[in-house]
N, C-alpha and C positions, 0 to 999 in steps of 0.2 A: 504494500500500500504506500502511494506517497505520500511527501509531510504533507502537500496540499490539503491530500483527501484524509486524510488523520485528524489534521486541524479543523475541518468543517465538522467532524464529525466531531469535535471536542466542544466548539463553539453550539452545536446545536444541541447536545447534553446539556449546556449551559442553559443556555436558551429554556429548555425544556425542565429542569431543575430546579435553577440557581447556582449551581456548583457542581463540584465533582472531585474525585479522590483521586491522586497517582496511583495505588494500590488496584484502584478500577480500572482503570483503563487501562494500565499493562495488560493486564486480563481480556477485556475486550478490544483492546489492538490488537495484542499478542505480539509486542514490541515491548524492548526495555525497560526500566526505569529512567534511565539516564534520558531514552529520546521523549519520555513521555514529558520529563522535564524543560529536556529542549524546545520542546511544541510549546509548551505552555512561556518559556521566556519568551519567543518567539511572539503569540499572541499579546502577552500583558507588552512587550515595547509597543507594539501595535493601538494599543488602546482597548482590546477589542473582552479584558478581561484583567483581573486581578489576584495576582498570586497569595496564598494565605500557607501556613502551614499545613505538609499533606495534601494541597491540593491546589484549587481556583475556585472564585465566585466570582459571579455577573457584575458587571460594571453598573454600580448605582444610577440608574437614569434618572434623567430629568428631561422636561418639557422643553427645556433651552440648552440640550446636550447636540453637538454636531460636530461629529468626526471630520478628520479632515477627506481630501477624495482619495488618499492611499490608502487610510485604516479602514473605510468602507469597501475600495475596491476587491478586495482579497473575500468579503463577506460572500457567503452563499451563490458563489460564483457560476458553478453548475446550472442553479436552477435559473440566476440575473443570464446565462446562455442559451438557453432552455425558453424562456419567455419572450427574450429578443426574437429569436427564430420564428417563433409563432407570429408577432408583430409585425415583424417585416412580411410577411405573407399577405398580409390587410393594406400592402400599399398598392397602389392602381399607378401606372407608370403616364406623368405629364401632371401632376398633383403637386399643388404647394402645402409643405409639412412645417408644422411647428415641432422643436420638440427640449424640452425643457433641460436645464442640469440633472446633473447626478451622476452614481458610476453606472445604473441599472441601462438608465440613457446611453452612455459611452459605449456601454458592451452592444445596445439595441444597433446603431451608430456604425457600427462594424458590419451588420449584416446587408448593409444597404448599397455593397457594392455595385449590386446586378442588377439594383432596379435602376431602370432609363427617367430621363428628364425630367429631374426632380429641382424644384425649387423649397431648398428648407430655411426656415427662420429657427435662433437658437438663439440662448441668453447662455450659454456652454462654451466655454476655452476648448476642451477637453474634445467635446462633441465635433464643433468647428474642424481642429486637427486632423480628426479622423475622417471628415468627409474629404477635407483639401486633399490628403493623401490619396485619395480612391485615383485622382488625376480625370476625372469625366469630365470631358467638353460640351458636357449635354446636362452638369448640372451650375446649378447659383447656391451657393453657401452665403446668410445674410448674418454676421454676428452682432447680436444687438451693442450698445455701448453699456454703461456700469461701473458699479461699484463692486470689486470681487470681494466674491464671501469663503470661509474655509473648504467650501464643497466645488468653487472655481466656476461658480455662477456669477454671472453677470445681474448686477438690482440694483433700484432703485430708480428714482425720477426717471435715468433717464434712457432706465431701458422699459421703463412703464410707457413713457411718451411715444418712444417707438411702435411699441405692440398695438396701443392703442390704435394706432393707425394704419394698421394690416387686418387682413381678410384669408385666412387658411382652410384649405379643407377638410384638414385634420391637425392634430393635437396631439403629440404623445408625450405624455407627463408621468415622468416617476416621484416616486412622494416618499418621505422619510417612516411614515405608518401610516397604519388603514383601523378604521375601526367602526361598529356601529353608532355609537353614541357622536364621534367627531370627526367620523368621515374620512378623507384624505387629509393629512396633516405636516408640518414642515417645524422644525425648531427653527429658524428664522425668520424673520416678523419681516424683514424686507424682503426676503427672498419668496413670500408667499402674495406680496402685493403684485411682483412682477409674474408670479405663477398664475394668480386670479387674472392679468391681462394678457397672458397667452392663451388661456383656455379660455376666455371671451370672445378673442381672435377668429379660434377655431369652428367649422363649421357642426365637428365633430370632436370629441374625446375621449381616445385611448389611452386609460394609464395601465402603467409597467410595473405591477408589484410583486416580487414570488413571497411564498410563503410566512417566514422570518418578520417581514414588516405587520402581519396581521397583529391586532391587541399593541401596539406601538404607538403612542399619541404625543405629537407635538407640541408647540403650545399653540399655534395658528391653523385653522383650517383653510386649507385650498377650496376644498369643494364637498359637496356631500355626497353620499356614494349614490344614490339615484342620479346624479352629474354626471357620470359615468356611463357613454354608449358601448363602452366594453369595457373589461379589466381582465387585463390577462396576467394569470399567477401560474404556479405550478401545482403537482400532485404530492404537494407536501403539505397541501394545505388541510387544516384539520376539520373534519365533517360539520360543527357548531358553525365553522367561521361559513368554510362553503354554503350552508345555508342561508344563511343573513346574507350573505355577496348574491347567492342568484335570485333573493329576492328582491333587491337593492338596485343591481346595475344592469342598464341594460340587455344585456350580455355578456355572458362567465367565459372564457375563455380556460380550458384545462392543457398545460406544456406536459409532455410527459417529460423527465429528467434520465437520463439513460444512467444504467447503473456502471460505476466507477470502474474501468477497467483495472485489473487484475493486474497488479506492480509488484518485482520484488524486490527487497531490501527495506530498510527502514529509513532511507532519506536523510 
C-alpha cells in the first residue's frame, strides 16, 4: 500500500472517530510502527491532524478554520478524482463555464483537457494555471482580479464587480462543507461574497463535493442545497447524508471511486 493510500485511510478513521491508536493501525495497515508514525508526522506538518500520545486526534475545527491549498490538496484525493470525472462529463463543448476556487476545482480543472471551445471564468490562480497549460486555441481563460485568500482564491470588491457583470451557463463550485441545516458553506466571509456572484452569474449550478465535506459547516453560506441543479459527491457518502442531498438538490450525482491499487512496500 502506498503512504498516499495509508494516509487517506488514517485521515478518514479520523474523520470517522476523532482519533486513532498507532497500536491500531499497525494492525490494520499491516505496516510498522515506525511508518505508522511517519504517516502521522507527515499529516500533523500538514495540518491535517494532531499528534497526542499513542496516537492522533482530529484537528479542533472551527467555523473560520481554512487550510491552506497544499494541506487541502493531499485530502481525499481519490474521491476530489473521482467526482471531477463525472463533472467534466456535464460539459456541452462551445459553453461558457464559471468555476470557482478550491483544490476539488483544480483537480475538476485537469479533466477539461478534451472538451473543445470552452470559455471559463474563475476567481482560481491555481485553476487558471491548469487551463493555460492544456495550450487550446479554441479556449479563453478569464481570471477575475482580487484579493488572495489562503485557499488562492481571488475576492472581494473586485472580483464581485467583475462577476456581476457576466452571464455563464454553468457554475461549478466546490465549497469547504455541505450540510442540511446551512447548506453549502465556506470559512471565509469574502470568499463567499464572491462565491454568491459566480453562482448568480450562472445559468446553472454544479457543485463538486465528495464525501468528507458532508456535516462540515462554515461560518458563511454560499447557497442552500435546493440551489443546487446537481451535486456531484462520491460512494463514500453515508446513507443519512445521501438522503437529505437527493431530496434537496436537484440532482444526486453518484462517482464510483475505484479501489486502491494493490502497492508493495511501505513507502
Amino acid at each position: 500500500m502506498l503512504a498516499r493510500q495509508r494516509q487517506e485511510l488514517i485521515l478518514d478513521e479520523i474523520r470517522r472517530t476523532g482519533a486513532v491508536q498507532v497500536h491500531a493501525l499497525v494492525t490494520r495497515l499491516g505496516v510498522s510502527d515506525m511508518t505508522v508514525r511517519r504517516d502521522l508526522d507527515v499529516l500533523a506538518k500538514r495540518g491535517l491532524l494532531e499528534k497526542v500520545h499513542g496516537g492522533a486526534t482530529s484537528v479542533v475545527g472551527r467555523s473560520t478554520d481554512e487550510p491552506g491549498f497544499e494541506a487541502k490538496s493531499v485530502r481525499a484525493l481519490p474521491e476530489k478524482e473521482a467526482v471531477s470525472a463525472r463533472a467534466a462529463g456535464l460539459i456541452r463543448p462551445g459553453t461558457a463555464i464559471g468555476i470557482s476556487a478550491g483544490t476539488t476545482t483544480w483537480t475538476f480543472a485537469r479533466f477539461l483537457a478534451d472538451v473543445p471551445d470552452l470559455t471559463v471564468v474563475t476567481n482560481s490562480i491555481p485553476v487558471a494555471d491548469v487551463l493555460r497549460q492544456d495550450g487550446r486555441p479554441d479556449r479563453t481563460v478569464v481570471l477575475t482580479g482580487g484579493v488572495r485568500t489562503p485557499s488562492d482564491a481571488l475576492v472581494g470588491p473586485v472580483a464581485v464587480q467583475a462577476l456581476r457583470s457576466l452571464h455563464l451557463d454553468v457554475v461549478f463550485l466546490g465549497v469547504h462543507g455541505m450540510s442540511e441545516r446551512a447548506g453549502f458553506t465556506t470559512p471565509n466571509l469574502d470568499e463567499c461574497e464572491t462565491d454568491r456572484a459566480l453562482v448568480e452569474a450562472g445559468g446553472r449550478l454544479v457543485v463538486l463535493a465528495d464525501h468528507t465535506k458532508w456535516g462540515v459547516i462554515g461560518i458563511s453560506t454560499i447557497a442552500d442545497l435546493a440551489e443546487a441543479d446537481v451535486l456531484v459527491t462520491d460512494d463514500g457518502i453515508a446513507p443519512e447524508a445521501h438522503q437529505v442531498l437527493a431530496e434537496q438538490v436537484g440532482e444526486l450525482v453518484i462517482a464510483s471511486v475505484p479501489s486502491p491499487a494493490a502497492a508493495g512496500g511501505e513507502g
